[in-house]
PDB file of N, CA, C and O in Angstrom:
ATOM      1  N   UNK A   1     -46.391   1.129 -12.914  1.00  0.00           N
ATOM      2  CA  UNK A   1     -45.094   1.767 -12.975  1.00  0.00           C
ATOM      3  C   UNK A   1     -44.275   1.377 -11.752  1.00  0.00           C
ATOM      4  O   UNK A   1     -43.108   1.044 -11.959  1.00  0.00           O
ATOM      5  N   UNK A   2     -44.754   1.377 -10.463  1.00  0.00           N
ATOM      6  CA  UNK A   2     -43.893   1.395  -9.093  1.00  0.00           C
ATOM      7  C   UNK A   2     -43.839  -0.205  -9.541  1.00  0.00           C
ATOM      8  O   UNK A   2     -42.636  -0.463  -9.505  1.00  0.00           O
ATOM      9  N   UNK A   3     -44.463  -1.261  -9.898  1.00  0.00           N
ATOM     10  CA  UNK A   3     -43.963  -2.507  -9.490  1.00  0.00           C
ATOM     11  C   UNK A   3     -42.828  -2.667 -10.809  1.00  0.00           C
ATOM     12  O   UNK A   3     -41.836  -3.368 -10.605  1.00  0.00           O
ATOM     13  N   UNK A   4     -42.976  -2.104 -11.947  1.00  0.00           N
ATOM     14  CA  UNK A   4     -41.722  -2.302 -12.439  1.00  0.00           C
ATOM     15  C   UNK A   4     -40.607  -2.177 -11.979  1.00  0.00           C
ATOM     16  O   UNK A   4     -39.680  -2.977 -12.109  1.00  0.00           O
ATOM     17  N   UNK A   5     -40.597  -0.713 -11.145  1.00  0.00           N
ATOM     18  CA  UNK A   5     -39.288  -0.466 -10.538  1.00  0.00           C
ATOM     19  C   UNK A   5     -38.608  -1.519  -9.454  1.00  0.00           C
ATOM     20  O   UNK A   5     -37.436  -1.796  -9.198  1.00  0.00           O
ATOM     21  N   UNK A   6     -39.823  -1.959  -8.959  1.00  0.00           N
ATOM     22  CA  UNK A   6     -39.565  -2.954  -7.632  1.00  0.00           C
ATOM     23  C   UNK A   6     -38.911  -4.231  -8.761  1.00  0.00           C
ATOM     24  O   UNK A   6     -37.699  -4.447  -8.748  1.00  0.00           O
ATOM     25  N   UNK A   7     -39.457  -4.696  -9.317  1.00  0.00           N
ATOM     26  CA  UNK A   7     -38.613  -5.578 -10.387  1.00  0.00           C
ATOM     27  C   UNK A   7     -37.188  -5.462 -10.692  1.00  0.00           C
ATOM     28  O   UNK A   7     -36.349  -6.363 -10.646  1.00  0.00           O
ATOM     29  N   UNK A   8     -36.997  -4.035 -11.062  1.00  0.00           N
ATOM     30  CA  UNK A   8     -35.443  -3.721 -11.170  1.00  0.00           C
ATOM     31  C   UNK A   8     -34.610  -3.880 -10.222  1.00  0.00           C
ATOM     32  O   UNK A   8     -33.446  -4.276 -10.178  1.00  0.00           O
ATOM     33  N   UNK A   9     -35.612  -3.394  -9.197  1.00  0.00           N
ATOM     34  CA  UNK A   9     -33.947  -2.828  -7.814  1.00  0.00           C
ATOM     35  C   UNK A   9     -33.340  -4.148  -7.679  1.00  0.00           C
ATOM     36  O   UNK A   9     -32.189  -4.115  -8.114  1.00  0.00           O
ATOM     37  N   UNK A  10     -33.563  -4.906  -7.390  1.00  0.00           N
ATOM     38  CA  UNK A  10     -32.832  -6.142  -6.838  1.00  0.00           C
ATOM     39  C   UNK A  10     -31.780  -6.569  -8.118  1.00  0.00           C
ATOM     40  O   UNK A  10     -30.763  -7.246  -7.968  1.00  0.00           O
ATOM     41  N   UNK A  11     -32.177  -6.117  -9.163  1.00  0.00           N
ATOM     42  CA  UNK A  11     -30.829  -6.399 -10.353  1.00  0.00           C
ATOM     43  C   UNK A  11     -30.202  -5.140  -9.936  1.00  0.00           C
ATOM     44  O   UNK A  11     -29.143  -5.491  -9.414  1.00  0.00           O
ATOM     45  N   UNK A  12     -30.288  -3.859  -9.886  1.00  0.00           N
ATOM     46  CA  UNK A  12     -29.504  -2.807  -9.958  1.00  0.00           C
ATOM     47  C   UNK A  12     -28.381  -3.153  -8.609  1.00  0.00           C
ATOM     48  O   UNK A  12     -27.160  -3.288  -8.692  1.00  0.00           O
ATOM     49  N   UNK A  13     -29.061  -3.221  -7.644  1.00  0.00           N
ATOM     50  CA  UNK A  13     -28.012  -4.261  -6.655  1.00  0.00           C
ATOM     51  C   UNK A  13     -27.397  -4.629  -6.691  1.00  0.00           C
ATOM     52  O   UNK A  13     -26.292  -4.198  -6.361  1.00  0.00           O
ATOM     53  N   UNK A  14     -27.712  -5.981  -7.227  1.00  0.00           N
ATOM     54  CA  UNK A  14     -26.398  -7.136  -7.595  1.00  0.00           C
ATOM     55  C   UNK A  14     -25.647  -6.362  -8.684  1.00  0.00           C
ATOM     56  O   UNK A  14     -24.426  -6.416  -8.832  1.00  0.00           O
ATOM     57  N   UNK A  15     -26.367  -5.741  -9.324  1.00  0.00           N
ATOM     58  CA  UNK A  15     -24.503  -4.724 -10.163  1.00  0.00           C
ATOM     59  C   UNK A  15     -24.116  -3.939  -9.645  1.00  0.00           C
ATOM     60  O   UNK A  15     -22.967  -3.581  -9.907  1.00  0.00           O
ATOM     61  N   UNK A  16     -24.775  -3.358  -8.775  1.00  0.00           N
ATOM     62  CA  UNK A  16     -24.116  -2.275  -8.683  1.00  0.00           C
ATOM     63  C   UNK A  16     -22.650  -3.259  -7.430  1.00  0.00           C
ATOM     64  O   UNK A  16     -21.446  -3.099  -7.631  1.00  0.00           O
ATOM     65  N   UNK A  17     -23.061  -3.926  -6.583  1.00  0.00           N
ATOM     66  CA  UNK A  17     -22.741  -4.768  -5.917  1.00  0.00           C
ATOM     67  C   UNK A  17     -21.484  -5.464  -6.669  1.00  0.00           C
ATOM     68  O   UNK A  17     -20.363  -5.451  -6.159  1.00  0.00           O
ATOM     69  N   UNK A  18     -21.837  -6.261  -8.308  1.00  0.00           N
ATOM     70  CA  UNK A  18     -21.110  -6.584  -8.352  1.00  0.00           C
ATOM     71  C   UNK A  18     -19.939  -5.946  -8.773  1.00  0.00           C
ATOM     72  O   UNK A  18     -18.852  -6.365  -8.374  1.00  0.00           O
ATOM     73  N   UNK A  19     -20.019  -4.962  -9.546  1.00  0.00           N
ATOM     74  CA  UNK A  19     -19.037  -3.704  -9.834  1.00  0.00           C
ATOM     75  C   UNK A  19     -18.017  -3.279  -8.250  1.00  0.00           C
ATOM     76  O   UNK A  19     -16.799  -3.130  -8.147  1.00  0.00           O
ATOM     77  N   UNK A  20     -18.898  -3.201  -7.394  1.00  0.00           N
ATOM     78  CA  UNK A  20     -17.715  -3.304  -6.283  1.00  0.00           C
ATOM     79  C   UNK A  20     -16.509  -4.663  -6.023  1.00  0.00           C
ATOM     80  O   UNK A  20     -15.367  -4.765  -5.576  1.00  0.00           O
ATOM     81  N   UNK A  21     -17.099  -5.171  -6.349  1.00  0.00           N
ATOM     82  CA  UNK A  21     -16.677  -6.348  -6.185  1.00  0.00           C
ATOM     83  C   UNK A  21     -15.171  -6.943  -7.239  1.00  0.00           C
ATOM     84  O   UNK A  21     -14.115  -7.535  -7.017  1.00  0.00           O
ATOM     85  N   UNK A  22     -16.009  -6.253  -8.646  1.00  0.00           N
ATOM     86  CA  UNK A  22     -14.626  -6.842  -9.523  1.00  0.00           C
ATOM     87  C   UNK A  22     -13.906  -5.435  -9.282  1.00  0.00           C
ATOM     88  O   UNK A  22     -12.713  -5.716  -9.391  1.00  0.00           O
ATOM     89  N   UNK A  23     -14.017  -3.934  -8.985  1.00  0.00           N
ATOM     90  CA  UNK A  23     -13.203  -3.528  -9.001  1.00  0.00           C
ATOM     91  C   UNK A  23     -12.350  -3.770  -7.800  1.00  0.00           C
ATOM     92  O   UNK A  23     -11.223  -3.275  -7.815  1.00  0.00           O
ATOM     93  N   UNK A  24     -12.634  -4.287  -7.024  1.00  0.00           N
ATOM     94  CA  UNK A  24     -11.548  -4.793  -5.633  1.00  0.00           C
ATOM     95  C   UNK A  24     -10.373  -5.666  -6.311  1.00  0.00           C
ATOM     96  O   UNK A  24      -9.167  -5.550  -6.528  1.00  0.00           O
ATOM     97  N   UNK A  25     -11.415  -6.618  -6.526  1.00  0.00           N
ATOM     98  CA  UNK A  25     -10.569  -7.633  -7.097  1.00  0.00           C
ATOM     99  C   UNK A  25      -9.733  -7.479  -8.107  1.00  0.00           C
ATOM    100  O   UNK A  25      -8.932  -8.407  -8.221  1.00  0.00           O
ATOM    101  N   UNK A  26      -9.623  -6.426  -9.062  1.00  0.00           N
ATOM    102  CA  UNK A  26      -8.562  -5.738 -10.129  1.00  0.00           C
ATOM    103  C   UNK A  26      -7.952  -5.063  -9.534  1.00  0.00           C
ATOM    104  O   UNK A  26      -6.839  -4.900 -10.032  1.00  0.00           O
ATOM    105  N   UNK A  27      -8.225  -4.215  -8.096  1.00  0.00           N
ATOM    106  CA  UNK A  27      -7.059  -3.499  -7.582  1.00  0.00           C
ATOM    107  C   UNK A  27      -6.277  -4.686  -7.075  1.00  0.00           C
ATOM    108  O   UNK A  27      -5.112  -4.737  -7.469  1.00  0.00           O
ATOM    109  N   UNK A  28      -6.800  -5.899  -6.073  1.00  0.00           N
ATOM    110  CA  UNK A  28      -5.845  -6.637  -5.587  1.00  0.00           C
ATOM    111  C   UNK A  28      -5.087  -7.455  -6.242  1.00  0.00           C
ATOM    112  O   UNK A  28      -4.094  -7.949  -5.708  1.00  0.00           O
ATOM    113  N   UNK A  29      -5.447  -7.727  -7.525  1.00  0.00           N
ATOM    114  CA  UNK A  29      -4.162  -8.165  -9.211  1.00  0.00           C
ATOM    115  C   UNK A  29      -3.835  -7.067  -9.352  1.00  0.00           C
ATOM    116  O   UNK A  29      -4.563  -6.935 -10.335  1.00  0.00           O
ATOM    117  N   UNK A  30      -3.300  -5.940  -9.246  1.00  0.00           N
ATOM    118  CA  UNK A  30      -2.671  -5.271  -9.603  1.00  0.00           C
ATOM    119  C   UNK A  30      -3.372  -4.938 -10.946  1.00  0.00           C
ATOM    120  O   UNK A  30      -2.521  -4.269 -11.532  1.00  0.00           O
ATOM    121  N   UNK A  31      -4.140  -5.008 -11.522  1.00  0.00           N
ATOM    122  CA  UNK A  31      -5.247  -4.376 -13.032  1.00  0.00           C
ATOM    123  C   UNK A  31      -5.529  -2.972 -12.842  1.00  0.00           C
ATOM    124  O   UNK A  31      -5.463  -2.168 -13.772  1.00  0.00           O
ATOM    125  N   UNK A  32      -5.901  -2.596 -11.432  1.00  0.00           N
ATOM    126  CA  UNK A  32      -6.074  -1.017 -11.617  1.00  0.00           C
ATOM    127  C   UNK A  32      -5.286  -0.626 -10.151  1.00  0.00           C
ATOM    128  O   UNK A  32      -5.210  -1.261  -9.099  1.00  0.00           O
ATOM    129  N   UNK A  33      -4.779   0.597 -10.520  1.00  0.00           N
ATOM    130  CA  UNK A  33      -4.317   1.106  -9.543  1.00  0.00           C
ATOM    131  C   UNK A  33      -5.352   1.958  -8.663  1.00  0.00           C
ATOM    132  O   UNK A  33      -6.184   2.781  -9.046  1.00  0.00           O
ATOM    133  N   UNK A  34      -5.071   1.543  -7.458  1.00  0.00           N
ATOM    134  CA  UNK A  34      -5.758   2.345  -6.363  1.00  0.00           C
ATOM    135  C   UNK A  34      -6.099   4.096  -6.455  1.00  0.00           C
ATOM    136  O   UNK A  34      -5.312   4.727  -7.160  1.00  0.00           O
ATOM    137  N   UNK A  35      -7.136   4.827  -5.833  1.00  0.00           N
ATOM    138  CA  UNK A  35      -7.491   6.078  -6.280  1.00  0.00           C
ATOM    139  C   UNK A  35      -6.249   6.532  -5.214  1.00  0.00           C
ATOM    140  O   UNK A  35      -6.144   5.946  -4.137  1.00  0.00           O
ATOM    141  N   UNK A  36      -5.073   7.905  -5.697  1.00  0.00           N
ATOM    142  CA  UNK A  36      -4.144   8.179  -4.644  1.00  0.00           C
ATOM    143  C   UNK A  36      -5.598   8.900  -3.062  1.00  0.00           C
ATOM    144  O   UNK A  36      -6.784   8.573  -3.012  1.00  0.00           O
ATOM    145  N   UNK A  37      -4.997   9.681  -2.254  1.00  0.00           N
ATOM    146  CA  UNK A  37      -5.903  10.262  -0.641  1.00  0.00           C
ATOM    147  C   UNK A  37      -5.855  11.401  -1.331  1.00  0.00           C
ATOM    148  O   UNK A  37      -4.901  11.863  -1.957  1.00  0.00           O
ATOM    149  N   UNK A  38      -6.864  11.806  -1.196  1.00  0.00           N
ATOM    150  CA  UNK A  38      -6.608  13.146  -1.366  1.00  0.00           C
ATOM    151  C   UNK A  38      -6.019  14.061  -0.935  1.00  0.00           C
ATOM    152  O   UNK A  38      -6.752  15.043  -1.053  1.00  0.00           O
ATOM    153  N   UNK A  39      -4.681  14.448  -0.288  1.00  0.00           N
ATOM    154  CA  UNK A  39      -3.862  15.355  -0.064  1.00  0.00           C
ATOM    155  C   UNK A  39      -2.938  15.043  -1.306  1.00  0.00           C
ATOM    156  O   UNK A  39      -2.304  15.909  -1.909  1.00  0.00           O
ATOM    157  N   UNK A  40      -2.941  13.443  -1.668  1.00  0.00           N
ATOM    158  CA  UNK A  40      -1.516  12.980  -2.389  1.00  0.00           C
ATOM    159  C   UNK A  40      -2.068  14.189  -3.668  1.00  0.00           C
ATOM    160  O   UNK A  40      -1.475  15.128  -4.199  1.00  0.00           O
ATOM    161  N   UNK A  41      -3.595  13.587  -3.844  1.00  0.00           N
ATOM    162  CA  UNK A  41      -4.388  14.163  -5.443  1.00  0.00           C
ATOM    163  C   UNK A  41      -4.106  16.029  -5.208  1.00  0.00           C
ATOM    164  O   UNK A  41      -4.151  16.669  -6.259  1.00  0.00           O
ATOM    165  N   UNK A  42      -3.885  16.685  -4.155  1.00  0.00           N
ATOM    166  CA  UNK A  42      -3.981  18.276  -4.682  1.00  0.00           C
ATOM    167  C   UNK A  42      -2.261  18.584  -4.363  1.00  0.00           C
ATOM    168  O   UNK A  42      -1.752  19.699  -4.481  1.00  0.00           O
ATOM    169  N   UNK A  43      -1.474  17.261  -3.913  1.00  0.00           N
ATOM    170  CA  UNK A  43      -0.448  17.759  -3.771  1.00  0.00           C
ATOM    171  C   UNK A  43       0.257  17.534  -5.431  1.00  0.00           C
ATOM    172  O   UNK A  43       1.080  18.343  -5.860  1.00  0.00           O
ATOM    173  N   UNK A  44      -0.201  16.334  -6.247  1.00  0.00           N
ATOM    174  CA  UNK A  44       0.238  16.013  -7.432  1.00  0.00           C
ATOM    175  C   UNK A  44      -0.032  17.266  -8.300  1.00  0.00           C
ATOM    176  O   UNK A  44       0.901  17.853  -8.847  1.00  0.00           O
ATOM    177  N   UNK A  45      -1.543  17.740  -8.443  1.00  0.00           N
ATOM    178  CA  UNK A  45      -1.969  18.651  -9.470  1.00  0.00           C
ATOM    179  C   UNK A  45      -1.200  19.877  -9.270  1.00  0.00           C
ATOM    180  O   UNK A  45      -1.092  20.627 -10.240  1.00  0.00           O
ATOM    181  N   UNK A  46      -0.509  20.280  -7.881  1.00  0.00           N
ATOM    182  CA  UNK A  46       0.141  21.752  -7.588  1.00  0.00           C
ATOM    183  C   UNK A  46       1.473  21.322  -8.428  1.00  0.00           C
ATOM    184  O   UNK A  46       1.959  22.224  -9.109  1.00  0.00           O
ATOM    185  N   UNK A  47       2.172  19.947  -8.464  1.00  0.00           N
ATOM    186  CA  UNK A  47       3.396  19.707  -9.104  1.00  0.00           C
ATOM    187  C   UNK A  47       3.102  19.958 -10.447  1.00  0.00           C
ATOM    188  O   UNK A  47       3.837  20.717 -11.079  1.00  0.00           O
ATOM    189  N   UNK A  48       2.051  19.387 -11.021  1.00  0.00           N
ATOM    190  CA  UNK A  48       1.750  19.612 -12.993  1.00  0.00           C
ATOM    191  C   UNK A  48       1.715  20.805 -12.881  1.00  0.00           C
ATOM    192  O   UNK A  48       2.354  21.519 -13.655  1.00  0.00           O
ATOM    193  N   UNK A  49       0.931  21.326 -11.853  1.00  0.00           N
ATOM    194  CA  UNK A  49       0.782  22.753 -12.686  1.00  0.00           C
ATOM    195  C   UNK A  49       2.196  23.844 -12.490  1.00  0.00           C
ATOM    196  O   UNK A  49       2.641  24.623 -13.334  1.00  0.00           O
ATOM    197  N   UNK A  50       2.595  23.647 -11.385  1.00  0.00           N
ATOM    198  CA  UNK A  50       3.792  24.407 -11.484  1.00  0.00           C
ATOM    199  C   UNK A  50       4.910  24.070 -12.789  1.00  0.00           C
ATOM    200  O   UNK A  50       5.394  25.019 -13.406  1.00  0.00           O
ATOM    201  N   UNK A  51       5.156  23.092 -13.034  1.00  0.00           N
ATOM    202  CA  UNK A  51       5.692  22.327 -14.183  1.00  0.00           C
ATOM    203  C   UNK A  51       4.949  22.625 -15.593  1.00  0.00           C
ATOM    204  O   UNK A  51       5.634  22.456 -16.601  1.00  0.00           O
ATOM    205  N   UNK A  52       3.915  22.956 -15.716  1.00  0.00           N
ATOM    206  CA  UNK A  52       3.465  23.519 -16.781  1.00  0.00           C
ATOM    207  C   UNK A  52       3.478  25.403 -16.596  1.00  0.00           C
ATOM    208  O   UNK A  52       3.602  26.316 -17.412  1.00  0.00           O
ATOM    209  N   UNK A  53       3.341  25.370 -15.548  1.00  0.00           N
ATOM    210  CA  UNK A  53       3.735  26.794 -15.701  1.00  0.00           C
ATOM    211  C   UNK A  53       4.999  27.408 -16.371  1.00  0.00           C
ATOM    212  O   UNK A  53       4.980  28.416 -17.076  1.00  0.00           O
ATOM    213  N   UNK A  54       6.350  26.504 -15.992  1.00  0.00           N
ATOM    214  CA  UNK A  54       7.225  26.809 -15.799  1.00  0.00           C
ATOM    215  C   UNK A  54       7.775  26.765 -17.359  1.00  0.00           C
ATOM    216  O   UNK A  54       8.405  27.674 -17.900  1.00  0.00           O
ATOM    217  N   UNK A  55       7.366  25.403 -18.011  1.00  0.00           N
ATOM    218  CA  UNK A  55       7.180  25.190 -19.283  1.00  0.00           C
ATOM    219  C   UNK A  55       6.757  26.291 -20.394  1.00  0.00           C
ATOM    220  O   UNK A  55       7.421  26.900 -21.233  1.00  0.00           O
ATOM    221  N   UNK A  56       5.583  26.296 -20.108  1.00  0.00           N
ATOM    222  CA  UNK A  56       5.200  27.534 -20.375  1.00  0.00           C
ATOM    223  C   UNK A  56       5.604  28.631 -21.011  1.00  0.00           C
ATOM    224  O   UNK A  56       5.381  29.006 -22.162  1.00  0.00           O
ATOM    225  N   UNK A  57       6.525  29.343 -19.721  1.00  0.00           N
ATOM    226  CA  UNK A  57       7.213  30.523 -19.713  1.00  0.00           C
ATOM    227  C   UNK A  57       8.318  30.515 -20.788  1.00  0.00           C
ATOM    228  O   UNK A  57       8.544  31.289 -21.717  1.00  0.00           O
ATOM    229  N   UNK A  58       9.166  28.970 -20.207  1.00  0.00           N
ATOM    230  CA  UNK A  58       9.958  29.047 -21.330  1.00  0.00           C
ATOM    231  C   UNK A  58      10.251  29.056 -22.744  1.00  0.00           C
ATOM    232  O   UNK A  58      11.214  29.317 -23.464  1.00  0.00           O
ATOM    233  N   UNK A  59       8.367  28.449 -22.939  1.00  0.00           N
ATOM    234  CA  UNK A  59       8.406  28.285 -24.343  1.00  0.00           C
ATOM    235  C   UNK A  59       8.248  29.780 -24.886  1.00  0.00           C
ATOM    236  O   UNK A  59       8.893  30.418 -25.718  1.00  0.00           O
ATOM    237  N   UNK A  60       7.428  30.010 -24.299  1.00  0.00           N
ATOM    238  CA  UNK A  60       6.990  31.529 -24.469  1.00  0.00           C
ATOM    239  C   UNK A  60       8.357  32.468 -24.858  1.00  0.00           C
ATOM    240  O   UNK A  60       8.501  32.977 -25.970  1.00  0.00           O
ATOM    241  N   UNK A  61       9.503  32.630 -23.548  1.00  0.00           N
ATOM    242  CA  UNK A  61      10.628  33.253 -24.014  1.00  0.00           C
ATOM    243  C   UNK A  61      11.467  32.516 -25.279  1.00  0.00           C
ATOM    244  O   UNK A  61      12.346  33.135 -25.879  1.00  0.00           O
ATOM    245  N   UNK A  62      11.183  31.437 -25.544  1.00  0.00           N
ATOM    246  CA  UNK A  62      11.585  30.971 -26.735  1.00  0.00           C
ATOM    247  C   UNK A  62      11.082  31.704 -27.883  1.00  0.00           C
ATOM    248  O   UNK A  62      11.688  32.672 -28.343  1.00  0.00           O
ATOM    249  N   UNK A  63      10.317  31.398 -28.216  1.00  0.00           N
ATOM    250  CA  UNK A  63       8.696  32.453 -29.167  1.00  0.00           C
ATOM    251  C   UNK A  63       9.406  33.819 -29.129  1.00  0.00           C
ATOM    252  O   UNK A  63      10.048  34.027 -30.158  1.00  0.00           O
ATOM    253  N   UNK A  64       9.443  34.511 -28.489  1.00  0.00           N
ATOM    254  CA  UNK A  64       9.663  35.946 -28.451  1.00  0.00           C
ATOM    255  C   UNK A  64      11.321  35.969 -28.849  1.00  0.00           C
ATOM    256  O   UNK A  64      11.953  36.702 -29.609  1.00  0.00           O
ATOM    257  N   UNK A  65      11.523  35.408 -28.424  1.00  0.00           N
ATOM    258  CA  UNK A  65      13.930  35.661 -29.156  1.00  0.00           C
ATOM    259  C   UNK A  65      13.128  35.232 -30.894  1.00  0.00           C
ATOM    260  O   UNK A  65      13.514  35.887 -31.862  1.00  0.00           O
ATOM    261  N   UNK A  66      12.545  34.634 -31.003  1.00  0.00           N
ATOM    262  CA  UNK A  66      12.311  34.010 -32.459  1.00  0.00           C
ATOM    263  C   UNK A  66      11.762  34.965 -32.898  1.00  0.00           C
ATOM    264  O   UNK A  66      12.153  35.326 -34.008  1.00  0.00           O
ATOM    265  N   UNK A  67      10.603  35.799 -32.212  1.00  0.00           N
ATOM    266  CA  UNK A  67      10.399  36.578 -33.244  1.00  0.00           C
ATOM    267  C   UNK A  67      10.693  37.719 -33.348  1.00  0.00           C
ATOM    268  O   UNK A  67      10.219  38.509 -34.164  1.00  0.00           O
ATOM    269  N   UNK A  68      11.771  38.008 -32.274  1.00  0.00           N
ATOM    270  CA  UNK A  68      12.657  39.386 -32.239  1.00  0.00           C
ATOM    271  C   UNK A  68      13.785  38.994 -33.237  1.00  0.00           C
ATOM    272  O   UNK A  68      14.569  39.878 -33.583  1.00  0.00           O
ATOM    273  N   UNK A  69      13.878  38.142 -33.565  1.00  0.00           N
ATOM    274  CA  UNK A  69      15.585  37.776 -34.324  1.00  0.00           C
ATOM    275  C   UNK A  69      14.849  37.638 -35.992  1.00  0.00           C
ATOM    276  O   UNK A  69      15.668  37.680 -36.910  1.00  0.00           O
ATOM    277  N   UNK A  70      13.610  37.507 -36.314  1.00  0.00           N
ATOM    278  CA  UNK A  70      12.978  37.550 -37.223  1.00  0.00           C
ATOM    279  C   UNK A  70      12.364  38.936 -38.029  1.00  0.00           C
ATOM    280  O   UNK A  70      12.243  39.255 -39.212  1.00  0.00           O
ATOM    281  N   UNK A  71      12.084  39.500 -36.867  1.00  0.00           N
ATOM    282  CA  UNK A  71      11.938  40.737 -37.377  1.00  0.00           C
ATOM    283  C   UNK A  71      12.666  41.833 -37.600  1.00  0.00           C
ATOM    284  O   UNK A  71      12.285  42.836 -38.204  1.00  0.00           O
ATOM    285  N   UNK A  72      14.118  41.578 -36.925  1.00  0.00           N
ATOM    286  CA  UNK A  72      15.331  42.129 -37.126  1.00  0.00           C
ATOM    287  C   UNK A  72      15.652  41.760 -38.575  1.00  0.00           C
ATOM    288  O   UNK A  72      15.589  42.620 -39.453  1.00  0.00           O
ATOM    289  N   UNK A  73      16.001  40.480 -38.844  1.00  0.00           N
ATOM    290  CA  UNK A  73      16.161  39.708 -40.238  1.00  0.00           C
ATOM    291  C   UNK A  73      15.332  40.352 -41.216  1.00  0.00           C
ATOM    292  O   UNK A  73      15.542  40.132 -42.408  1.00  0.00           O
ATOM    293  N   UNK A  74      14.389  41.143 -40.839  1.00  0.00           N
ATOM    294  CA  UNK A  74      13.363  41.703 -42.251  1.00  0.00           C
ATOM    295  C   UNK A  74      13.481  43.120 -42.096  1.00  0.00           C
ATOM    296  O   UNK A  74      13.214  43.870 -43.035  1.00  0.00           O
ATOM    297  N   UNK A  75      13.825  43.503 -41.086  1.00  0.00           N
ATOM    298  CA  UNK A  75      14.034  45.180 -41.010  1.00  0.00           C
ATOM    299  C   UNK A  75      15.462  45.385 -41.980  1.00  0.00           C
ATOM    300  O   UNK A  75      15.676  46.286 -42.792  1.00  0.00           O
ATOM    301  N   UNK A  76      16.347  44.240 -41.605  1.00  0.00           N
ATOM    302  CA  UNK A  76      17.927  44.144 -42.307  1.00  0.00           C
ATOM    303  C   UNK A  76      17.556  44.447 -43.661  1.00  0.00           C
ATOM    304  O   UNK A  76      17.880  45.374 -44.404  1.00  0.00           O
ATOM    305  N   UNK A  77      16.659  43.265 -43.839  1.00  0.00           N
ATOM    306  CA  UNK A  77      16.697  42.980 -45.476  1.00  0.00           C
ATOM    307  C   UNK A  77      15.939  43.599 -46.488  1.00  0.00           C
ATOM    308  O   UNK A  77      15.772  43.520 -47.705  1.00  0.00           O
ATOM    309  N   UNK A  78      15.394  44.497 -45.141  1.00  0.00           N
ATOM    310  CA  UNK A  78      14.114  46.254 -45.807  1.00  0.00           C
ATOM    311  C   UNK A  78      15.159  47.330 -46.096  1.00  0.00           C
ATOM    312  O   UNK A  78      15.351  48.084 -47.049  1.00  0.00           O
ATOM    313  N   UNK A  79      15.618  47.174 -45.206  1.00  0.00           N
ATOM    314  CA  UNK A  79      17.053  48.381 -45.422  1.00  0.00           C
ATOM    315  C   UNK A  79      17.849  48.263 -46.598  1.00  0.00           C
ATOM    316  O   UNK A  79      18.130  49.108 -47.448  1.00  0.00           O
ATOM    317  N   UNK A  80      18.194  46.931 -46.482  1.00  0.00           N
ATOM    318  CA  UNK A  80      19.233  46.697 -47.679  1.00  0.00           C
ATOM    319  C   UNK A  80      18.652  47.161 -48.935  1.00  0.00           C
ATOM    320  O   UNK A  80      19.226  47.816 -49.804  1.00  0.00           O
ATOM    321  N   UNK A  81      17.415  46.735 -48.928  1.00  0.00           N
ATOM    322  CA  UNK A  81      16.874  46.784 -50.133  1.00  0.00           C
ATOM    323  C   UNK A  81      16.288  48.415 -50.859  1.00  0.00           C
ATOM    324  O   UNK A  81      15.950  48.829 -51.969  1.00  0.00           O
ATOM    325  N   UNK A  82      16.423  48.936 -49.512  1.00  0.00           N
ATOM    326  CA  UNK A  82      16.105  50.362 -49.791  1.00  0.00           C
ATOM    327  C   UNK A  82      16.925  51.145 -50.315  1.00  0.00           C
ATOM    328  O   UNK A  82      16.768  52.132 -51.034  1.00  0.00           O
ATOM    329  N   UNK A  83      18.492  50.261 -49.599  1.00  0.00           N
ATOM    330  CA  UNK A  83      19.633  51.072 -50.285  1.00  0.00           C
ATOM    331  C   UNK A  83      20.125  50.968 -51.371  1.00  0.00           C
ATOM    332  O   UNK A  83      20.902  51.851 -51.736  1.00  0.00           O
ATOM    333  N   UNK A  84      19.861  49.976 -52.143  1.00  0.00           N
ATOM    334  CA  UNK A  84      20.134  49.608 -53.192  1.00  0.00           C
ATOM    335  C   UNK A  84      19.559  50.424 -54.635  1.00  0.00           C
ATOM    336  O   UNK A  84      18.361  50.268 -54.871  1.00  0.00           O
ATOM    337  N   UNK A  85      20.441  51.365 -55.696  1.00  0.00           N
ATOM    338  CA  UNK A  85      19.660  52.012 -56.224  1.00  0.00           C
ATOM    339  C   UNK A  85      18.772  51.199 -58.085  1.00  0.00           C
ATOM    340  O   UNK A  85      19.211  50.392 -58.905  1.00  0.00           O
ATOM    341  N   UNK A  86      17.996  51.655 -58.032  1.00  0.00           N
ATOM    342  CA  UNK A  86      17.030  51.238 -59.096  1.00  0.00           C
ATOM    343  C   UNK A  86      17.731  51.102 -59.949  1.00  0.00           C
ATOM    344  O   UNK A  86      18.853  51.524 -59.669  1.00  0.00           O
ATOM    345  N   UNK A  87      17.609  50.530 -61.335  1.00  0.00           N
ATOM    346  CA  UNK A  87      18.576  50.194 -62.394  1.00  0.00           C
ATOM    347  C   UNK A  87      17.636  51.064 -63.428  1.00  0.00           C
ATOM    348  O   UNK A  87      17.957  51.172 -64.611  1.00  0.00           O
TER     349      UNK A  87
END
């Protein structure tokens, strides 16, 4: 068992090795963009999320005029119908 492993490592190496290697080389073509520092990464996620918050809300107060103006529309058309006499 241990000399199999000893067999492997020296391939796991060179990939793992070479994986460093092409991803350098795709950041320096421009193929992948660089990971942002991490202040940039918790300063970005506070912007989505405030922006989805904000979203959010509004959809939300959207939703609610809709279904206040909807249920008005059926209280109307309960009434009407109440007043109306039987034939």
């Amino acid at each position: 068992m241990l000399e199999s492993r000893l067999c492997y490592t020296p391939s796991m190496v060179v990939c793992t090795g070479g994986t460093t290697i092409s991803i350098n080389y795709l950041k320096k073509w421009g193929y992948i963009k660089p990971i942002p520092p991490r202040e940039k990464l918790k300063e970005m996620y506070q912007e989505k999320k405030a922006t989805l918050m904000r979203e959010t809300a509004e959809e939300l107060k959207l939703q609610q005029e809709k279904l206040k103006k909807t249920s008005e529309n059926m209280i109307r058309g309960y009434r009407k119908h109440a007043e109306k006499p039987d034939k």
